[in-house]
N, C-alpha and C positions, 0 to 999 in steps of 0.2 A: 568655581563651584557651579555657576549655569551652563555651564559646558559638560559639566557631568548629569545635573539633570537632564540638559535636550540628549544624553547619549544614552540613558537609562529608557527616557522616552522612547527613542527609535529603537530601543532591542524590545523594549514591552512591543512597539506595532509590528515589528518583526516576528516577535512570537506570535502574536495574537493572527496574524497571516497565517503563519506556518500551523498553525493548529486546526486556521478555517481550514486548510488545502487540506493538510491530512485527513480532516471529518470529510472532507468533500470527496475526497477521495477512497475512501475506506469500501463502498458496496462496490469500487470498482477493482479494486484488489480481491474483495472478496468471491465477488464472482468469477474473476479470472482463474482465483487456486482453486476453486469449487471445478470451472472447467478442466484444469490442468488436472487435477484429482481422476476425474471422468475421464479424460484420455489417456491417462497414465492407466486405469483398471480395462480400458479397451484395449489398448496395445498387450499388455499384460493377456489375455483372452486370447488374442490372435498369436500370442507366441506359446503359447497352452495349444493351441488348438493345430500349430504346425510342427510341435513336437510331439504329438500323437500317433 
């Protein structure tokens, strides 16, 4: 039985990791699709504008 609680415990700090990194992570995701967003509608533009 104490072997299941220290293994309960290390998935709780496991999670509790994985949940900082992802909040910690999230404006950096988000900004990156925001940019790929933007360079997807530039590209898109310059192949409009070479098939004219």
């Amino acid at each position: 039985m104490p072997h299941d609680a220290e293994a309960v415990a290390r998935l709780v700090e496991v999670a509790e990791t994985a949940y900082r990194v992802a909040g910690a992570l999230w404006p950096v995701e988000a900004s990156m699709a925001a940019q790929a967003e933007a360079d997807e509608l530039a590209e898109r533009r310059v192949r409009e504008r070479a098939g004219r």
